[in-house]
N, C-alpha and C positions, 0 to 999 in steps of 0.2 A: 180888279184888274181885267180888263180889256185883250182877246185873241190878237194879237199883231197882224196875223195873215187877213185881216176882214177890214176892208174899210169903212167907211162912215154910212153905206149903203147897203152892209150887212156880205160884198161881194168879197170872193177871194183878190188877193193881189200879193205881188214881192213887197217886203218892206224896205223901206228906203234907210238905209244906214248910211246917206252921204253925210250927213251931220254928225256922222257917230266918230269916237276916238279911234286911231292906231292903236290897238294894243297887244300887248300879246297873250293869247288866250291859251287853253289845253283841255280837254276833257278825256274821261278814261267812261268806257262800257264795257257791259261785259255780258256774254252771251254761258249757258250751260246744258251742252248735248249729253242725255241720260242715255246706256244703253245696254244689255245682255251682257254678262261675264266676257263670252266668248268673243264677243263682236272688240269690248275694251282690249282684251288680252291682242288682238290679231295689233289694235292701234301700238299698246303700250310695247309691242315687242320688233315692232315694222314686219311682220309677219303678210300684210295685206297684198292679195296679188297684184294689185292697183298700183302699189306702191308707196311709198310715203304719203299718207294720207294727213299728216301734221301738218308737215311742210307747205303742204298745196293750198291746206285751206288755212293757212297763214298769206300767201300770196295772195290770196282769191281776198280775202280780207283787207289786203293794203290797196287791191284793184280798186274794192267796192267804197275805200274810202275816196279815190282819187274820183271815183263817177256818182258817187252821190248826185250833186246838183242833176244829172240825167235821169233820176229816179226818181227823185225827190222833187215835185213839179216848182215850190215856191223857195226852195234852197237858192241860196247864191253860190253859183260857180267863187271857188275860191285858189288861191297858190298854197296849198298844205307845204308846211315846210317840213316835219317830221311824223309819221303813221308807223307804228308800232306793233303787232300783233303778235300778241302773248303768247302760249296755252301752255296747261297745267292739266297732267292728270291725277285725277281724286279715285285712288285704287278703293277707298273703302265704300265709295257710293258707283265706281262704274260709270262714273263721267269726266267728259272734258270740257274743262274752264278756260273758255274765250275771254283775253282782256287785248280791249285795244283804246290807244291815246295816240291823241290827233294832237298838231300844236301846229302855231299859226299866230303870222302878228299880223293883226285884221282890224275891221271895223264889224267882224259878226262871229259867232261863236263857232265853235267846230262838233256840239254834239251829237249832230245826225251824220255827222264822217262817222264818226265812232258807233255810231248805232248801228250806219248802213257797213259797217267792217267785222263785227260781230254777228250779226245776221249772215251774212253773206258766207263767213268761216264756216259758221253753223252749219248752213244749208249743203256748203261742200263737202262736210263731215258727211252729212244727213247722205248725199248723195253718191258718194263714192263707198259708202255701207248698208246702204237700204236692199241692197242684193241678200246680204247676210242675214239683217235687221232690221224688220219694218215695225219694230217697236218702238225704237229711237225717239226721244222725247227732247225738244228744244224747249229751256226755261230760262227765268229770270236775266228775262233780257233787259237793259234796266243803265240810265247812265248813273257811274258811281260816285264821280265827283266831275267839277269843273273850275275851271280858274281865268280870271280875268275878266275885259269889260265891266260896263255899267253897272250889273248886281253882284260885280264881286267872284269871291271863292265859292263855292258847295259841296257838300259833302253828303252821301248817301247816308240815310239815317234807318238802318233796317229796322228799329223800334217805334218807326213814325207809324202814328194811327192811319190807314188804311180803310176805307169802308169793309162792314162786315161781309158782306160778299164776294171783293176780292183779296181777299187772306189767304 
């Protein structure tokens, strides 16, 4: 299989999905910020002087999915019809689980909405607690499924073989 963003001269370029179908697509990602007892507890209890820190980097996550194509130099600006941003907190490991799903009846996929809306959450987590916590570990950033278009459904397969060094 062949890099889509490379043309026949080995250069970058947008790929042309004018031949492609309407369809309607969705993808879900998901981001996960590690961090100190104390720093979770200020999240999990809205204790934060900042203030709701959930909330914001929910919005900050639905922003990044509207402005992807601005970040993302060969994305296609697209009309997102629905963006979603999750989160979950995991009291026994001290983190918060970013999921977000993008959906769109398009001619091209929505997984770097969903990428750039988890990341983004992430990093306002990361930012609005780094005062408290410069330990903060952003992981398993990673799309978990997707739906529609030409190759169909996907579904993350956390048992899939991986090369041995990044395991």
């Amino acid at each position: 299989m062949n890099l889509t963003h490379l043309n026949e001269k080995g250069q970058a370029h947008m790929v042309d999905v004018s031949d492609k179908a309407i369809t309607s697509r969705s993808a879900t990602a998901q981001a996960i910020v590690s961090m100190q007892a104390h720093t979770f507890e200020l999240l999990a209890t809205g204790g934060h002087k900042k203030g709701d820190v959930l909330a914001i980097a929910r919005i900050a996550g639905i922003q990044a999915a509207k402005k992807c194509p601005d970040l993302i130099p060969l994305c296609h600006p697209i009309m997102l019809t629905k963006v979603t941003v999750d989160i979950e907190l995991d009291h026994s490991n001290h983190s918060v689980i970013i999921f977000a799903t993008c959906k769109i009846a398009a001619q091209t996929g929505v997984e770097m909405e969903s990428l750039c809306a988890v990341n983004v959450a992430a990093l306002t987590i990361y930012d609005m607690c780094k005062a408290v916590d410069k330990t903060m570990r952003i992981d398993q950033i990673c799309v978990l499924e997707k739906s529609g278009g030409k190759s169909g459904d996907w579904k993350f397969d956390p048992n899939s073989s991986l090369p041995s060094d990044i395991k």
